[in-house]
KOLDOTOR-812161 format. One record per residue (C-alpha): x negated, y negated, z negated; residue number from 0; residue in one letter. Coordinates in nm, 4 decimals. Example, Ala and Ser with C-alpha at 12.3 -4.5 7.8 and 13.67 -1.06 7.14 Angstrom:
# KOLDOTOR-812161
((-1.2300; 0.4500; -0.7800); 0; A);
((-1.3670; 0.1060; -0.7140); 1; S);
This chain:
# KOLDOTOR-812161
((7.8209; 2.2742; 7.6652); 0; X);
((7.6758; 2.5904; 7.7863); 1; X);
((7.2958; 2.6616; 7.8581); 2; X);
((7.3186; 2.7012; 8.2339); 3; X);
((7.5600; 2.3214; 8.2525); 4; X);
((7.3672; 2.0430; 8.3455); 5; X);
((7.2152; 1.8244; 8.0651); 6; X);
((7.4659; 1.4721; 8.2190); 7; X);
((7.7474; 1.6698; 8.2604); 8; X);
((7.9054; 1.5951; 7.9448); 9; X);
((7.8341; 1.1556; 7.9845); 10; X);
((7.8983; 1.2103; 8.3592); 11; X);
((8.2923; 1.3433; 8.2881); 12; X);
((8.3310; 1.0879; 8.0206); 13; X);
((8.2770; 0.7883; 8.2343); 14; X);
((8.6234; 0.8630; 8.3457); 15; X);
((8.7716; 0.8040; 7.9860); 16; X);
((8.5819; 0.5201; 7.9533); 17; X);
((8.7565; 0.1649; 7.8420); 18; X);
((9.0938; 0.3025; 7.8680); 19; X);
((9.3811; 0.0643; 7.8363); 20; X);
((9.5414; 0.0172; 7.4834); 21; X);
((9.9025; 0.1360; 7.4437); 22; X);
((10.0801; -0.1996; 7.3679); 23; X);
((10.4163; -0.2332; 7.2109); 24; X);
((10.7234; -0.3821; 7.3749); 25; X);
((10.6607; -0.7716; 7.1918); 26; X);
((10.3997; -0.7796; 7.1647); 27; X);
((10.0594; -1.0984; 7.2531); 28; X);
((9.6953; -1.0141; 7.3919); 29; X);
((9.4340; -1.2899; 7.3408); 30; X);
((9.1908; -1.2064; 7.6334); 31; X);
((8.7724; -1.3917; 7.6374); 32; X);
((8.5610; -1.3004; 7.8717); 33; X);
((8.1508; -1.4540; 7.7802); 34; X);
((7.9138; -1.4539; 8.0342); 35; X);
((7.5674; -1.3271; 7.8393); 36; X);
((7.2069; -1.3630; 7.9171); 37; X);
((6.9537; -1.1337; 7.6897); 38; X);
((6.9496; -1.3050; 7.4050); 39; X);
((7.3293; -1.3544; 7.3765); 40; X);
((7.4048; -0.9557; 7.5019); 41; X);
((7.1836; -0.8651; 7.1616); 42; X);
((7.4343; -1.1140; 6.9895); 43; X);
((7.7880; -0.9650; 7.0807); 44; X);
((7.6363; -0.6402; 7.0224); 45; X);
((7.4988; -0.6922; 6.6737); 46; X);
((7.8503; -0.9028; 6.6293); 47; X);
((8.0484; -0.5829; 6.7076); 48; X);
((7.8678; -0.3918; 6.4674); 49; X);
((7.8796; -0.6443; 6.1989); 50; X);
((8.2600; -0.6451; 6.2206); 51; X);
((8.2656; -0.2696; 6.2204); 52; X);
((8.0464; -0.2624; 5.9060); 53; X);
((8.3079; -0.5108; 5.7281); 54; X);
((8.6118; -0.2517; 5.8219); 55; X);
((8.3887; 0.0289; 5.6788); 56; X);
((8.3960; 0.1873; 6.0128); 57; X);
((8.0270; 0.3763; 6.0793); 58; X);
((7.8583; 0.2565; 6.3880); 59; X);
((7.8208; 0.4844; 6.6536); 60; X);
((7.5130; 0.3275; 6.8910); 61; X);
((7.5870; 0.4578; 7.1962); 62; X);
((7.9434; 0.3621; 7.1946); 63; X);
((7.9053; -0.0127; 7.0440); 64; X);
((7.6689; -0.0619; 7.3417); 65; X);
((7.9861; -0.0456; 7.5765); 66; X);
((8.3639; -0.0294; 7.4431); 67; X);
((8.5075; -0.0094; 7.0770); 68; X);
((8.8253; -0.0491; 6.9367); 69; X);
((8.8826; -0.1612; 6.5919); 70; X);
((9.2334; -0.2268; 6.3915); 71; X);
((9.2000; -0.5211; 6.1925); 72; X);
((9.5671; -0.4875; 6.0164); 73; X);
((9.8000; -0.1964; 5.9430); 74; X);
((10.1217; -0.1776; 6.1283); 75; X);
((10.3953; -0.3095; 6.1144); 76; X);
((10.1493; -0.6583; 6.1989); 77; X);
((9.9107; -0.5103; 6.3112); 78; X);
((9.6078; -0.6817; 6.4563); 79; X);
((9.3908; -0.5024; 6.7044); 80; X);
((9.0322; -0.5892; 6.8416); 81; X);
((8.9719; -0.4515; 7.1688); 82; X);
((8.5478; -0.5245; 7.2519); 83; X);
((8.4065; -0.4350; 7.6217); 84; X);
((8.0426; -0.4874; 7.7402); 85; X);
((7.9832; -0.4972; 8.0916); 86; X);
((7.7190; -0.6240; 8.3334); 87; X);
((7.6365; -0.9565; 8.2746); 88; X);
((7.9901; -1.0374; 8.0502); 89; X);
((8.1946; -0.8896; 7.7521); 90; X);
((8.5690; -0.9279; 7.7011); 91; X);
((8.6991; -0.9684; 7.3326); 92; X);
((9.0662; -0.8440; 7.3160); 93; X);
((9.2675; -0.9310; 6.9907); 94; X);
((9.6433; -0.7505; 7.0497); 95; X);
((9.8837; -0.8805; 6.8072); 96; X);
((10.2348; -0.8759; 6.7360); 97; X);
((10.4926; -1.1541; 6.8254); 98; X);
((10.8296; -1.0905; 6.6551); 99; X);
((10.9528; -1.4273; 6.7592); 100; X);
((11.1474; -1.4631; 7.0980); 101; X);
((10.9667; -1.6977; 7.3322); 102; X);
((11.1658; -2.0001; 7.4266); 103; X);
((10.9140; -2.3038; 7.3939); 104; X);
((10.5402; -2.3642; 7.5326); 105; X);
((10.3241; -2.0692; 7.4410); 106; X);
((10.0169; -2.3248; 7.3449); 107; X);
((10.2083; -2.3987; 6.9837); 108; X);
((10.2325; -2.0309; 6.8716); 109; X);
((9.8939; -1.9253; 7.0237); 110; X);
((9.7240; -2.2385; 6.8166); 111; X);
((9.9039; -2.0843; 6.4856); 112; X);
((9.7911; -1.7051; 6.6190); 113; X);
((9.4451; -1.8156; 6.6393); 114; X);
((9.4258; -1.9870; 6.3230); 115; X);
((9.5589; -1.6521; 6.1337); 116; X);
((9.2696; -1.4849; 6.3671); 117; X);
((8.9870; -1.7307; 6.2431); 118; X);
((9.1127; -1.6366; 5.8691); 119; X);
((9.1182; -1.3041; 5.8746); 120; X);
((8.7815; -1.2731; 6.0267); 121; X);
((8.6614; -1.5472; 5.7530); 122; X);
((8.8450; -1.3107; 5.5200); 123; X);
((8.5590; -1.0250; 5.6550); 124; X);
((8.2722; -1.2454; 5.6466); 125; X);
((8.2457; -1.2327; 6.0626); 126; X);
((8.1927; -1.5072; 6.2785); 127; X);
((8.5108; -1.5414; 6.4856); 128; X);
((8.5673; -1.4415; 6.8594); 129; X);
((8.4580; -1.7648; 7.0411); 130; X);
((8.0963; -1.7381; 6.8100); 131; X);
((8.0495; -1.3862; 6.8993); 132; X);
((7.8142; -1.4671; 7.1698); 133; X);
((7.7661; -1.5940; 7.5518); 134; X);
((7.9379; -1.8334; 7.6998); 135; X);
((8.3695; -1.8391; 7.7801); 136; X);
((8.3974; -1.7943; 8.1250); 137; X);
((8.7801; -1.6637; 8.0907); 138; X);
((9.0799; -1.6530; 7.8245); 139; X);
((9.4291; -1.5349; 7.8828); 140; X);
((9.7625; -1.5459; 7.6281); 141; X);
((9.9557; -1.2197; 7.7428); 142; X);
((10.3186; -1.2331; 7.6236); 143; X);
((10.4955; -0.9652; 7.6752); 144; X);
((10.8871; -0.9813; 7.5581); 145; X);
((11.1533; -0.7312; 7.5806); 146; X);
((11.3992; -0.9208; 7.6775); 147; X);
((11.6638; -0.9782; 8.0369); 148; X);
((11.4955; -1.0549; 8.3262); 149; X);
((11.4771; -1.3788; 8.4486); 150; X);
((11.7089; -1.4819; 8.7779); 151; X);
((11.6087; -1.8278; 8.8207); 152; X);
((11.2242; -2.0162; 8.7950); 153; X);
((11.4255; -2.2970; 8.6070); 154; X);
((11.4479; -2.0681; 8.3081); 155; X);
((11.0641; -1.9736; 8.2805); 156; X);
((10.9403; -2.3066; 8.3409); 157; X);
((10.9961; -2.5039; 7.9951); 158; X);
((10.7944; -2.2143; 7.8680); 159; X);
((10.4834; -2.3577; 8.1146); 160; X);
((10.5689; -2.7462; 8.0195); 161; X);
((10.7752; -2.7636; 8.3271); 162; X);
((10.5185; -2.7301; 8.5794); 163; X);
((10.5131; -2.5016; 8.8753); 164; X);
((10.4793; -2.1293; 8.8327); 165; X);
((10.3866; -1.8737; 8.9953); 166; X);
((10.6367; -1.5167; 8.9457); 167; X);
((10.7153; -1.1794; 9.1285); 168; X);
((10.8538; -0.8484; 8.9503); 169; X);
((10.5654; -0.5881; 8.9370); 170; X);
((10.5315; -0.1967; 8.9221); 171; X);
((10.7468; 0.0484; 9.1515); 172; X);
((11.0372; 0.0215; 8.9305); 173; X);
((11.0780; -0.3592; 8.9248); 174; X);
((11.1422; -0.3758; 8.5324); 175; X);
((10.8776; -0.6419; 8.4689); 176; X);
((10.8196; -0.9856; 8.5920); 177; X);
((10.5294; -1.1727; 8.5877); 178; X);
((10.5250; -1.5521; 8.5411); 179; X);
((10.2309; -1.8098; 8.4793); 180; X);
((10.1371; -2.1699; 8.5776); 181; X);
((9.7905; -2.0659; 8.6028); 182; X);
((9.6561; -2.4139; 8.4537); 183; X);
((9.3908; -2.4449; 8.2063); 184; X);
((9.5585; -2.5545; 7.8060); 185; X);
((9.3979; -2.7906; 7.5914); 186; X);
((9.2517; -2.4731; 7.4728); 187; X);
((9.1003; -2.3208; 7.7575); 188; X);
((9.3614; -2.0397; 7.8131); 189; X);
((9.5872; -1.9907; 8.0918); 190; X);
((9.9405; -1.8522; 7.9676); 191; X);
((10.0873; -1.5623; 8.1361); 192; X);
((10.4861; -1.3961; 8.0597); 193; X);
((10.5691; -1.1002; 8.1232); 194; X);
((10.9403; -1.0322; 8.0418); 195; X);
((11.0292; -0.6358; 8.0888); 196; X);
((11.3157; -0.4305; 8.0127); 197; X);
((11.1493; -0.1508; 7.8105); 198; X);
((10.8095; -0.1473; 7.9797); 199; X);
((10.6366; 0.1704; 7.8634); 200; X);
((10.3590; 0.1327; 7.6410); 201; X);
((10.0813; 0.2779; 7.8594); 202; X);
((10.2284; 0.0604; 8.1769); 203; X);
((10.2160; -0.2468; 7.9265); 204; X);
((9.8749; -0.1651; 7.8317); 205; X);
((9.7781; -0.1193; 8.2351); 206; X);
((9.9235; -0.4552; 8.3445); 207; X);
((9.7686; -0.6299; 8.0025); 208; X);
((9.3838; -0.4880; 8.1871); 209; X);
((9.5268; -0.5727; 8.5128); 210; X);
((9.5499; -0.9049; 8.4355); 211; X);
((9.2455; -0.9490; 8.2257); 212; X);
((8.9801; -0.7869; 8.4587); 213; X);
((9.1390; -1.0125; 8.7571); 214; X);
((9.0710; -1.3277; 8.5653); 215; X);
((8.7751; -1.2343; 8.4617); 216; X);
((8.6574; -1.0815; 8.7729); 217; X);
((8.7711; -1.3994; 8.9438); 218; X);
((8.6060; -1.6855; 8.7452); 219; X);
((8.2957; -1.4197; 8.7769); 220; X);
((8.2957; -1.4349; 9.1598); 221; X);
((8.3407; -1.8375; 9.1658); 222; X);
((8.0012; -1.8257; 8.9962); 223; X);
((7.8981; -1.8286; 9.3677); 224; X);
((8.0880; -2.1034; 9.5372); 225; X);
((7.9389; -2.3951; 9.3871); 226; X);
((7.5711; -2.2698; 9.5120); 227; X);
((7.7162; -2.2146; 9.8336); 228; X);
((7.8310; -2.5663; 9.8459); 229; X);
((7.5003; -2.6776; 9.6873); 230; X);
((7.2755; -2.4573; 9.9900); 231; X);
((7.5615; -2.6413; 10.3033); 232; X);
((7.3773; -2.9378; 10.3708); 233; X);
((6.9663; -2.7519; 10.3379); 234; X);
((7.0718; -2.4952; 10.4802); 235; X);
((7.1958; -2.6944; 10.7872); 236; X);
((6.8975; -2.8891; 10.7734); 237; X);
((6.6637; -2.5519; 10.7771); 238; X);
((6.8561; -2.4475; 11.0946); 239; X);
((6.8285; -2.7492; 11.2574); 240; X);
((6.4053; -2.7796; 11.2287); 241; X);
((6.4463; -2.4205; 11.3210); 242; X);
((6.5857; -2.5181; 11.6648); 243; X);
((6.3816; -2.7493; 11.7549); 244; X);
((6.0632; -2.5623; 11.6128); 245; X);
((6.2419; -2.2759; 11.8732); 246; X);
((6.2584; -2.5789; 12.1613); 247; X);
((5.8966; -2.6921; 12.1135); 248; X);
((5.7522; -2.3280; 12.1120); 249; X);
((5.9464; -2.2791; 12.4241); 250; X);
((5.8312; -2.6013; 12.5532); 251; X);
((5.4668; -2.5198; 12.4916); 252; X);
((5.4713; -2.1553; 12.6955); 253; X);
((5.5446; -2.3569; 13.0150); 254; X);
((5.2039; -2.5914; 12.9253); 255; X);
((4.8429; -2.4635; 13.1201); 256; X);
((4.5492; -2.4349; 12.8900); 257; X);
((4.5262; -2.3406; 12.5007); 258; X);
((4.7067; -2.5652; 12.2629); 259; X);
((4.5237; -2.4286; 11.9605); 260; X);
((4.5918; -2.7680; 11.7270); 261; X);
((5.0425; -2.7160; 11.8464); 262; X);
((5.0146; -2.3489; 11.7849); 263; X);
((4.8622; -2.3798; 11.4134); 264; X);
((5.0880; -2.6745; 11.3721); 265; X);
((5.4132; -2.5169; 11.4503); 266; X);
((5.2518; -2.1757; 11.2258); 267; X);
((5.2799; -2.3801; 10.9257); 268; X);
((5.6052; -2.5187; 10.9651); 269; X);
((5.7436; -2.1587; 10.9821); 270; X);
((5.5577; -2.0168; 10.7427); 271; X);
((5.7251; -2.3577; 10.5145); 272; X);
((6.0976; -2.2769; 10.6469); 273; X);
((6.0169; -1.8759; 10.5762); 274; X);
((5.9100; -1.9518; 10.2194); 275; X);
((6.2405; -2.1907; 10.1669); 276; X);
((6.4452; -1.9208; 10.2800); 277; X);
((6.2917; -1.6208; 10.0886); 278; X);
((6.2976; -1.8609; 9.7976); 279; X);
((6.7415; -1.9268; 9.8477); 280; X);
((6.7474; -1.5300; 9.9223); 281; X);
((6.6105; -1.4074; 9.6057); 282; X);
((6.7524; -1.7226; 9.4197); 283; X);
((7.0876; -1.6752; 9.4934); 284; X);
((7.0724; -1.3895; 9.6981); 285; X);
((7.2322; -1.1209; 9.3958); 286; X);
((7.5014; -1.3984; 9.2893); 287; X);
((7.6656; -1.3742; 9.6307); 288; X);
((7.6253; -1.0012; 9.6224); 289; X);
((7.8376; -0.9914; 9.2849); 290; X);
((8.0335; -1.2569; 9.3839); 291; X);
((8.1723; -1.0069; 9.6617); 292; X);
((8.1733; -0.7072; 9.5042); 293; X);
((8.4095; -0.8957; 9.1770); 294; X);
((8.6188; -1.0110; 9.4763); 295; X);
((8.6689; -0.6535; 9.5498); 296; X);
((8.7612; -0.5720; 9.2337); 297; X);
((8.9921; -0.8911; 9.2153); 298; X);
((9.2373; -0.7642; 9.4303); 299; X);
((9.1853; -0.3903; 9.3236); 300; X);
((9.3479; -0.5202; 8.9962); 301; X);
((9.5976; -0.7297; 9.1844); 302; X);
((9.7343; -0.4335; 9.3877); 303; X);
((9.7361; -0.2371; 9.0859); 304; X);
((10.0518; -0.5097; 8.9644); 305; X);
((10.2151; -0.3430; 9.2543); 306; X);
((10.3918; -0.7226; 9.2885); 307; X);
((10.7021; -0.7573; 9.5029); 308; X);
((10.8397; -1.1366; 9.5700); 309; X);
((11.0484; -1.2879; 9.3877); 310; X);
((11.3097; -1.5215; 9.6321); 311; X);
((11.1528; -1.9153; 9.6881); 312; X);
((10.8638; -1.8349; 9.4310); 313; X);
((10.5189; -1.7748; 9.5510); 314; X);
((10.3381; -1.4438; 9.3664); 315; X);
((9.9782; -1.4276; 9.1967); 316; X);
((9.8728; -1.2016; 9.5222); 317; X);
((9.9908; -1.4974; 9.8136); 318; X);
((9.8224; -1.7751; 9.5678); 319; X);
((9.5217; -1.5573; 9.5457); 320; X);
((9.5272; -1.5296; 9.9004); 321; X);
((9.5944; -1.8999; 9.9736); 322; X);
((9.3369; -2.0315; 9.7211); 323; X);
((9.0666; -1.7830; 9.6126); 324; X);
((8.9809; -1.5999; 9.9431); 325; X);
((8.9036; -1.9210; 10.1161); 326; X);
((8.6298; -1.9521; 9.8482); 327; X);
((8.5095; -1.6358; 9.9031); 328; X);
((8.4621; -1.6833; 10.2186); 329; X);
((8.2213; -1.9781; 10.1903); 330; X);
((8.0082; -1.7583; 9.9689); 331; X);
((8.0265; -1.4467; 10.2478); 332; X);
((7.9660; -1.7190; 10.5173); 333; X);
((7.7058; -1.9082; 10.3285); 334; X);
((7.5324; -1.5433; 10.2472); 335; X);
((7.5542; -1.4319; 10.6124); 336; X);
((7.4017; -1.7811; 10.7152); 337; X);
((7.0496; -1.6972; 10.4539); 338; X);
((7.0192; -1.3732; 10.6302); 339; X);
((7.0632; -1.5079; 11.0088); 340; X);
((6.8166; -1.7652; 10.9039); 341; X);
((6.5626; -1.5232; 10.8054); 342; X);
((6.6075; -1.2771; 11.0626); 343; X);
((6.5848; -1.6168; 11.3250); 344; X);
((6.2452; -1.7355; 11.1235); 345; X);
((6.1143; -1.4032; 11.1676); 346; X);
((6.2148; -1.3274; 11.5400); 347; X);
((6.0409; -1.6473; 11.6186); 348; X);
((5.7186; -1.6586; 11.3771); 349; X);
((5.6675; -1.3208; 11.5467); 350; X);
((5.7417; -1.5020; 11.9470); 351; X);
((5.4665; -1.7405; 11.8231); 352; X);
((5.2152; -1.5080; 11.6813); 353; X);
((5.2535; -1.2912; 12.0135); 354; X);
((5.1702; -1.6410; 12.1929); 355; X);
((4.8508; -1.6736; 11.9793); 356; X);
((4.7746; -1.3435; 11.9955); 357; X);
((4.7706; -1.3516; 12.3654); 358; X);
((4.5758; -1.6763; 12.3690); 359; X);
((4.3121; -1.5167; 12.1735); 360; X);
((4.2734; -1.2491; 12.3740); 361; X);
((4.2718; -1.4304; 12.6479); 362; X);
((3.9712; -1.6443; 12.4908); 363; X);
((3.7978; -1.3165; 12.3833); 364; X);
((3.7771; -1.1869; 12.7800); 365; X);
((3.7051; -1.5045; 12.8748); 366; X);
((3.4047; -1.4823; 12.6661); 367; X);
((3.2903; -1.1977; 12.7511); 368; X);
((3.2930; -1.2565; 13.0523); 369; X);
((3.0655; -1.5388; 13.0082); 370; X);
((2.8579; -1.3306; 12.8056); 371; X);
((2.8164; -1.0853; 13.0614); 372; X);
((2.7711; -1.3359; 13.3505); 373; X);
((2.4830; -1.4985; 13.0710); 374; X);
((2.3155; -1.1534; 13.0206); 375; X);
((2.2800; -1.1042; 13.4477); 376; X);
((2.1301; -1.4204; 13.4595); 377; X);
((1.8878; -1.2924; 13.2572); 378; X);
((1.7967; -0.9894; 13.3872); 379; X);
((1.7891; -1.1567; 13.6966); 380; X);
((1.5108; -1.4004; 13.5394); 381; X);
((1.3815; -1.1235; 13.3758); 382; X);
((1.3096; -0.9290; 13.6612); 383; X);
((1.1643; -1.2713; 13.8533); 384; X);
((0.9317; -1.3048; 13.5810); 385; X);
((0.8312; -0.9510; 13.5689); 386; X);
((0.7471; -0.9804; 13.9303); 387; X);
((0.5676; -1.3091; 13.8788); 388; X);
((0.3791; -1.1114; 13.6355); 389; X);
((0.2982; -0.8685; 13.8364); 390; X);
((0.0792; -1.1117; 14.0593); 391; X);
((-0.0765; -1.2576; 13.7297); 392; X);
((-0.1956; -0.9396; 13.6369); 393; X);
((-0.2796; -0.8547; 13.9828); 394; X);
((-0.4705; -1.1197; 13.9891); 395; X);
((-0.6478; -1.1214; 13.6634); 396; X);
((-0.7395; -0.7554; 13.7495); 397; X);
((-0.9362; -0.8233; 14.0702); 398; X);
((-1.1324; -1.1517; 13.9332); 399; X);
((-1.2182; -0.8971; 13.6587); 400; X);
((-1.2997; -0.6288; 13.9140); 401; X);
((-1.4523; -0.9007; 14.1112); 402; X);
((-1.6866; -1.0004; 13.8638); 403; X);
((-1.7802; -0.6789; 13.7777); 404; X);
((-1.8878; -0.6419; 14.1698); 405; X);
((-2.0880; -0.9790; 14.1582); 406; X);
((-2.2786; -0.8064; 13.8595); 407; X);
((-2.3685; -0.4932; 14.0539); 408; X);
((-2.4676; -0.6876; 14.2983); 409; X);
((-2.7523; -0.9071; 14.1357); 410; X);
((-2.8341; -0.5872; 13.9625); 411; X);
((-2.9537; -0.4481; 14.3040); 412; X);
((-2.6960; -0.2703; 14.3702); 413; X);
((-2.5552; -0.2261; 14.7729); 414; X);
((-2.1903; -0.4045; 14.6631); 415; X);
((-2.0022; -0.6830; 14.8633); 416; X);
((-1.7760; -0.8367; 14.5796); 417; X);
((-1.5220; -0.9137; 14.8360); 418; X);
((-1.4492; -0.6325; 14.9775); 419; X);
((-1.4058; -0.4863; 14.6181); 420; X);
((-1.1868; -0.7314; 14.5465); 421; X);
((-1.0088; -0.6888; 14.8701); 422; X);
((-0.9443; -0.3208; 14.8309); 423; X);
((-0.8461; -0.2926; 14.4931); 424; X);
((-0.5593; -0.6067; 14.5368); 425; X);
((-0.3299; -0.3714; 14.6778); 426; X);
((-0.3876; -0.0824; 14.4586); 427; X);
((-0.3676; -0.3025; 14.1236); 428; X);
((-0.0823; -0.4506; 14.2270); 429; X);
((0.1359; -0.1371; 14.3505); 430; X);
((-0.0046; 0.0259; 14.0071); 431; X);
((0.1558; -0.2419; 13.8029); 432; X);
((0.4429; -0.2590; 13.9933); 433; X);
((0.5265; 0.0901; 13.9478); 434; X);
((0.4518; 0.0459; 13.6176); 435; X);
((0.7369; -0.2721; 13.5911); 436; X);
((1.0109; -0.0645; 13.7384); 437; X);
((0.9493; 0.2450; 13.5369); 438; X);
((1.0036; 0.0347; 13.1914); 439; X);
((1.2940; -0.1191; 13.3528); 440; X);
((1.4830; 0.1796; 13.4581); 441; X);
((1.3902; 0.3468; 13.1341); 442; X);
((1.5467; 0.0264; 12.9344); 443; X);
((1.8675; 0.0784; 13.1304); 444; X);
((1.9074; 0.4539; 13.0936); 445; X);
((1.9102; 0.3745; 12.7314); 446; X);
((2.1647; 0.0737; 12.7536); 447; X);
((2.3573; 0.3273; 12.9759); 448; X);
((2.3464; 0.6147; 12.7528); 449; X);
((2.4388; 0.3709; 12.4402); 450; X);
C-alpha cells in the first residue's frame, strides 16, 4: 500500500473475500453446526480453533482465527476438511468429507459412521471434537451431494428420508440440481438434505452447500424471537388494557370542576409503573427482535440465492418457508411494533397528564397570588388607618405636652391662657404630622415601585 492510500483500505477491500465458499467435489458430504456463544464460550471456540491448528502444525494467524479458517484434516483422495466461521453471537463448524458410496438408504446410518471416524481423528490430534468446541447447537445439516440422474418422481427420494414427506424443487438457472429434504429433526439433531446434480460445478456446489447452511442457521437464529413474543402476548395485552382505561379516567377527570390533586398523583404513578414495564420489555428483548428481522432478511437472501424452480405436486423450501416461517416472523415484527406503540401511547399520555397538572398548578400559583396581593391591600389599607389614628395620638400627646407647658408659664407669672395654646397649636401639630405620614408613605412606595 502506498503512503498517500488510506490506512483501512487494505481490511476494507478484503471484507469482500471474506468466508468464501469451499470448492466441493461432485460426491461429496458437509456436516454443518451452528453454536450460539455468550463470552465465555466465544473465548472457547476461538482458543478451540487454534488448538486444532497447533495439532496440524499450522501457525496461528490472530487476526484471521478471530473470524474464518480453513484447515485440511486428511490428504486427498479422503480428504477431510474443517471449515470454522465466527460471527456475531454464533460460529458454524464445517467438516466436508468425501462419500464414495451411492446413496440409496436413510442418510442417519452413514452420517452416525461419518461422525464416529470424525470423533477419532480429532481424538487422534488430541482436540476436543466439534459438538465440545464451544456454545450451544442451535443448527446441524448433512449435505449430500451425489452425481448421479435426476430424480422424476418424490417416490424415489423418499426411502432416503424414512418415507416421510419431502420437500424438492431443481435449483440454479440451469436446472442441473435438485434439492430434496424432509426437514425433520434425526435422533441426532441434524436435518438431512440431497442434492442430486448432473455435474454441478465445484464453486456452484460450494455456493448452494453456504446457501443452505447460513439459511438454517439464520433461521433457527431468528426463531430465537418467537417464543418471547409469545411469552410478552398476554402482558402486553394486559399493559394496553390499564393503559386505556388510565386514558378513560384522565379524560374523565378534565370534565370534573375543582383540583383533584390525590387522582392526578394517583394516575402519575400508575404511568410512571406501565412506562418502567415497557422500557424494561424494550431493552429486554428489544435487540432480539431487531436480529430476529434482520436474520429473516438474510433467510431468504440465501433462499433466492438457490434460484429454486418447482418441481410438479411437490412443495419447494421457498413456499414452506413462506407457509411456515414468515408467519413467525410476523408475530415477532407485530409483537415489536406493539412495545413501541405502547411506549409512544405511555408517553403521549404521561405528557396529556403532566400538561393537566401543570395547568392546575399554575392555576393554584395565580390564585395565590392573588390572595396575596388582595392580603397585602388589606394591609396597607390598615396601615394607612392606623397611621391616621396615629396621627391624632400624637396630635394629641403634643398639645397636652404643649398644654402643660402653658399651665407652667402661667403660674410662673407669665400673661398665657393654656387653652388657647392648646387650641392654636391642634391644628398646626396635627397638619405637621400629617405631612410628615404621607411623605414616608409615598417615599416607601417609590421604592417598592422602582424595585
Amino acid at each position: 500500500m502506498k503512503s498517500y492510500d488510506h490506512p483501512l483500505r487494505k481490511q476494507l477491500h478484503e471484507e469482500v473475500h471474506a468466508r468464501p465458499p469451499i470448492a466441493l467435489w461432485p460426491n461429496e458430504r458437509v456436516l454443518s453446526q451452528s453454536f450460539l456463544l455468550d463470552a465465555s464460550s466465544r473465548q472457547t471456540q476461538i482458543q478451540w480453533i487454534q488448538k486444532l491448528s497447533a495439532a496440524l502444525g499450522i501457525s496461528s494467524d490472530l487476526e484471521q482465527d478471530h473470524s474464518f479458517k480453513m484447515l485440511s484434516l486428511a490428504q486427498e483422495p479422503e480428504r477431510v476438511l474443517i471449515k470454522w466461521e465466527l460471527h456475531g453471537e454464533f460460529a458454524t463448524i464445517a467438516a466436508i468429507v468425501h462419500n464414495p458410496v451411492k446413496i440409496i438408504k436413510p442418510l442417519l446410518e452413514s452420517r452416525l459412521e461419518l461422525e464416529q471416524e470424525l470423533d477419532a481423528l480429532f481424538e487422534t490430534l488430541g482436540c476436543p471434537k466439534i459438538v465440545e468446541a464451544g456454545g450451544e447447537r442451535i443448527s446441524a445439516l448433512d449435505l449430500v451431494f451425489e452425481q448421479r440422474p435426476l430424480f422424476e418422481d418424490a417416490l424415489e427420494v423418499s426411502t432416503i428420508f424414512n418415507g416421510n414427506t419431502v420437500l424438492g424443487a431443481y435449483i440454479l438457472a440451469g436446472k442441473q440440481a435438485q434439492l430434496w429434504t424432509d426437514l425433520r429433526l434425526d435422533v441426532d439433531g441434524y436435518i438431512s438434505y440431497f442434492i442430486p446434480h448432473n455435474l454441478l460445478g465445484s464453486r456452484q456446489a460450494g455456493r448452494v452447500a453456504r446457501a443452505l447452511a447460513e439459511a438454517e442457521t439464520y433461521r433457527m437464529a431468528a426463531m430465537l424471537a418467537f417464543p418471547v413474543a409469545k411469552s410478552l402476548s398476554l402482558p402486553l395485552r394486559s399493559a394496553e388494557s390499564e393503559l386505556s382505561e388510565l386514558s378513560q379516567h384522565i379524560a374523565k377527570l378534565q370534565t370534573e370542576p375543582g383540583i383533584q390533586t390525590e387522582k392526578d398523583g394517583k394516575f402519575l404513578g400508575e404511568l410512571s409503573g406501565l412506562a418502567s414495564r415497557a422500557e424494561q420489555w424494550i431493552s429486554g428483548y428489544g435487540l432480539r427482535f431487531t436480529a430476529a428481522e434482520a436474520y429473516s432478511q438474510l433467510l431468504n437472501k440465501n433462499l433466492l440465492e438457490l434460484a429454486e424452480s418447482p418441481f410438479p405436486g411437490v412443495q419447494s423450501l421457498s413456499e414452506f418457508m413462506d407457509r411456515r416461517f414468515q408467519p413467525a416472523m410476523g408475530t415477532c415484527i407485530w409483537t415489536q411494533r406493539r412495545l413501541k406503540e405502547l411506549s409512544d401511547r405511555i408517553s403521549r399520555t404521561t405528557q396529556t397528564l403532566r400538561t393537566r397538572i401543570e395547568f392546575v398548578n399554575e392555576e393554584q400559583t395565580q390564585k395565590l397570588l392573588a390572595s396575596m396581593d388582595q392580603r397585602a391591600r388589606l394591609q396597607l389599607r390598615l396601615q394607612q388607618t392606623v397611621e391616621s389614628l396615629s396621627v391624632l395620638v400624637l396630635t394629641y400627646y403634643a398639645v397636652s405636652l404643649l398644654a402643660y407647658m402653658a399651665k407652667g408659664g402661667k403660674e410662673a407669672g407669665w400673661d398665657i391662657h393654656p387653652e388657647i395654646v392648646a387650641a392654636i397649636a391642634a391644628p398646626v401639630v396635627a397638619i405637621t404630622f400629617f405631612l410628615i405620614s404621607r411623605y414616608r408613605r409615598n417615599r416607601i412606595l417609590t421604592i417598592v415601585k422602582s424595585s
